[in-house]
N, C-alpha and C positions, 0 to 999 in steps of 0.2 A: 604730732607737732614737731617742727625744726623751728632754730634757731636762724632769723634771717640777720645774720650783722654782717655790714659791710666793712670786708677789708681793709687798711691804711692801699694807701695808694703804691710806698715802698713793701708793702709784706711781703716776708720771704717764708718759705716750707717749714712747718715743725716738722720734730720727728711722728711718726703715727701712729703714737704708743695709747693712745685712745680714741674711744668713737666722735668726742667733741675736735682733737686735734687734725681725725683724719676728714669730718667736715669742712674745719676750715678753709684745710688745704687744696678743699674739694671749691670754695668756693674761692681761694685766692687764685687757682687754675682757672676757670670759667671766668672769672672779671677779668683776667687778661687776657684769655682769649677772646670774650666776646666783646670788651669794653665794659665801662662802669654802668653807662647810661644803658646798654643793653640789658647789661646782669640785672640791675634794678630793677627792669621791667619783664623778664622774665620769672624772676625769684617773686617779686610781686612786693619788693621793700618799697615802691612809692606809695603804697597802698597804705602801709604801714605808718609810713610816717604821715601819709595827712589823716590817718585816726590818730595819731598821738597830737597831731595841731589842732584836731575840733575837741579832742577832749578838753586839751587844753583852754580854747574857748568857752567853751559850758563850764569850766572850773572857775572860769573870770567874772562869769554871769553870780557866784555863788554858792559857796562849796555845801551848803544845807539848805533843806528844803524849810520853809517860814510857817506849813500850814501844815495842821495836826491831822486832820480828815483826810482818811486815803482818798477821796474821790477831789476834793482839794489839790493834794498834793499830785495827782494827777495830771488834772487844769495848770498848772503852776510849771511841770516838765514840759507839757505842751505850748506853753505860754514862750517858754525861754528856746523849745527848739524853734518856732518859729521867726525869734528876736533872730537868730543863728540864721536861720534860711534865708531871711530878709538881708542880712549883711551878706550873705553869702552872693545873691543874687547881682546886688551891687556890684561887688568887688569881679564878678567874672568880665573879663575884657571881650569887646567885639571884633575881631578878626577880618578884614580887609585887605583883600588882595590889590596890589598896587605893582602898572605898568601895564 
């Protein structure tokens, strides 16, 4: 596993007196060379961050489960990822091309 964090926009070089320093630097090289929005999509941090937005959504749904019976509590994850899929499905915009 690495560490995927995006650089300030100004970062400049540490020294690469460690393996997490000489990372960085690994990645504050690569965002400016390839761009932000590239890096992102190569390193794979948009991935990253819309799992930290649906977690975050299942946390809004309830941060404990209400039923004692594992086959309950089952039903109950099921019930909310689908709450989740239904908004999801909503919220995706339709794409049209124009001209």
């Amino acid at each position: 596993a690495h560490a995927v964090i995006p650089p300030r926009k100004n970062a400049k070089m540490w020294k690469p007196d460690t393996a997490g320093a000489k990372a960085r630097n690994e990645a504050v090289r690569s965002s400016k060379y390839l761009g932000r929005a590239l890096w992102r999509n190569l390193t794979g941090y948009h991935r990253r961050s819309r799992v930290e937005t649906k977690m975050h959504c299942v946390k809004l749904l309830g941060q404990r489960l209400l039923a004692r019976d594992f086959d309950r509590q089952v039903a109950e994850i099921q019930i909310r990822a689908a709450i989740l899929n239904g908004f999801t499905a909503l919220g995706i915009p339709r794409t049209v091309a124009v001209g």
